[in-house]
C-alpha positions as CSV (number, residue, x, y, z in Angstrom):
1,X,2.3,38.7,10.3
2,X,2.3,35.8,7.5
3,X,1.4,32.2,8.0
4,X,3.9,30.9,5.4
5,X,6.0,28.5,7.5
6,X,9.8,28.5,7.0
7,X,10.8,25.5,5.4
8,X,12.5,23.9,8.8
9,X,9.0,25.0,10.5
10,X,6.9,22.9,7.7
11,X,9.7,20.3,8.0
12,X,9.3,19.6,11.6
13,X,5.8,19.6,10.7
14,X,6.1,17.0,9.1
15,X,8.1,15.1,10.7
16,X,5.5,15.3,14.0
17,X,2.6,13.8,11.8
18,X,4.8,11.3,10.2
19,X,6.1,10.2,14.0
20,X,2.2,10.6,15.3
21,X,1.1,8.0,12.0
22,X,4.6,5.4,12.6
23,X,4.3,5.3,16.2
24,X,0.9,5.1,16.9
25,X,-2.1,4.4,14.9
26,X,-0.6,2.2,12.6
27,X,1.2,0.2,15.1
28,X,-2.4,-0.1,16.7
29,X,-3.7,-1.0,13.6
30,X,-1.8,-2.9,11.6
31,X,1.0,-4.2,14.3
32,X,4.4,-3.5,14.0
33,X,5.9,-2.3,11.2
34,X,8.9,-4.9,10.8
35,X,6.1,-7.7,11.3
36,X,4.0,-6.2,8.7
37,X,6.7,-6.2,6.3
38,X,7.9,-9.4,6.5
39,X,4.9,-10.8,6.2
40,X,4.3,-8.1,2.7
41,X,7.9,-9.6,1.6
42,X,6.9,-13.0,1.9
43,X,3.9,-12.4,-0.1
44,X,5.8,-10.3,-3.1
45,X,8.6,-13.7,-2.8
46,X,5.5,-15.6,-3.4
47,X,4.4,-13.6,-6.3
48,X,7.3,-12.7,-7.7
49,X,9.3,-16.1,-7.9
50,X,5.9,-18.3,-9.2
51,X,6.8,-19.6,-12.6
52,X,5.1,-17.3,-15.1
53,X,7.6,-14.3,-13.6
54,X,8.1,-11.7,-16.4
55,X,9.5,-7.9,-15.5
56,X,7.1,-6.1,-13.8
57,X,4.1,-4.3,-15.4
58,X,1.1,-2.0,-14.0
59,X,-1.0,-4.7,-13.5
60,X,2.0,-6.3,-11.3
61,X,2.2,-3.3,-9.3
62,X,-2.1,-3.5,-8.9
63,X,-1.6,-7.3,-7.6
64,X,1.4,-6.6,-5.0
65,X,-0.5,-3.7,-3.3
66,X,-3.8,-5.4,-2.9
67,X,-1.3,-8.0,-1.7
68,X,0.2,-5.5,0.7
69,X,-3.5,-4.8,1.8
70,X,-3.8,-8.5,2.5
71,X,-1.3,-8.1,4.6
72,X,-2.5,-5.9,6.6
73,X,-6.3,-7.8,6.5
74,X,-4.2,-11.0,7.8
75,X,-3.3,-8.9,11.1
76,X,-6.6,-6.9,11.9
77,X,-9.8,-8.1,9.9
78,X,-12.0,-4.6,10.9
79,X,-10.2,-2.2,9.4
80,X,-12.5,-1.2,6.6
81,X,-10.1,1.5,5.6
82,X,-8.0,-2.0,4.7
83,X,-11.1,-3.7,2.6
84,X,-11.7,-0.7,0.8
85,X,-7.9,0.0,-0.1
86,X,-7.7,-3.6,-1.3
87,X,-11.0,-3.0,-3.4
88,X,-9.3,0.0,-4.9
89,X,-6.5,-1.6,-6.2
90,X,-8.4,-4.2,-7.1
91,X,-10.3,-2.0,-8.9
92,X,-7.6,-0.3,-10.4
93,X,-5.7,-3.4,-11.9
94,X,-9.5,-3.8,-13.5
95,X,-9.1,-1.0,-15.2
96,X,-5.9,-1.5,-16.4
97,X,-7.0,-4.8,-18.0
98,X,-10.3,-3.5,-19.5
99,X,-8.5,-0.4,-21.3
100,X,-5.9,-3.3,-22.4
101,X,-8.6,-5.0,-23.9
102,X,-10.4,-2.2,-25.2
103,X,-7.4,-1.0,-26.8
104,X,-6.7,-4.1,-28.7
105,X,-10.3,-3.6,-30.3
């Protein structure tokens, strides 16, 4: 008998984990989702309308998703999966700016 799922079977799959992450940890975790946006939208308004706007660029896209981490900080300050993330992209925007600069050598 083979183990290869039908492609409704890994569907549904899905669909149960992606119900079992929406409807229950990260609610616990980071509070509901339509709270947790609004406050990540008024952050990205923040960043997006401050006076030095320019079309967005990789290190952009590093700032609004430790930004979208902060977010998340705001509502539950001991999640260290949250710090981490935010160091990531931190640390990732880093990068981007050190290879910029090396680049220009």
């Amino acid at each position: 008998m083979s183990s290869t799922k039908t492609p409704v079977e890994a569907r549904t799959q899905l669909i149960i984990e992606i119900k079992r992450l929406v409807c229950n940890d990260r609610n616990v975790t980071h509070g509901d989702a339509e709270d947790n946006f609004r406050d990540i939208a008024s952050l990205w308004n923040s960043y997006l309308h401050s006076p030095s706007y320019d079309p967005l660029d990789s290190k952009d896209v590093a700032v609004m998703m430790c930004l979208f981490k902060i977010s998340r900080i705001i509502k539950n300050k001991n999640n260290l999966e949250n710090w981490k993330d935010l160091a990531g992209y931190a640390v990732c925007g880093g990068g981007i700016v050190l290879q910029e600069t090396e680049d220009k050598q």
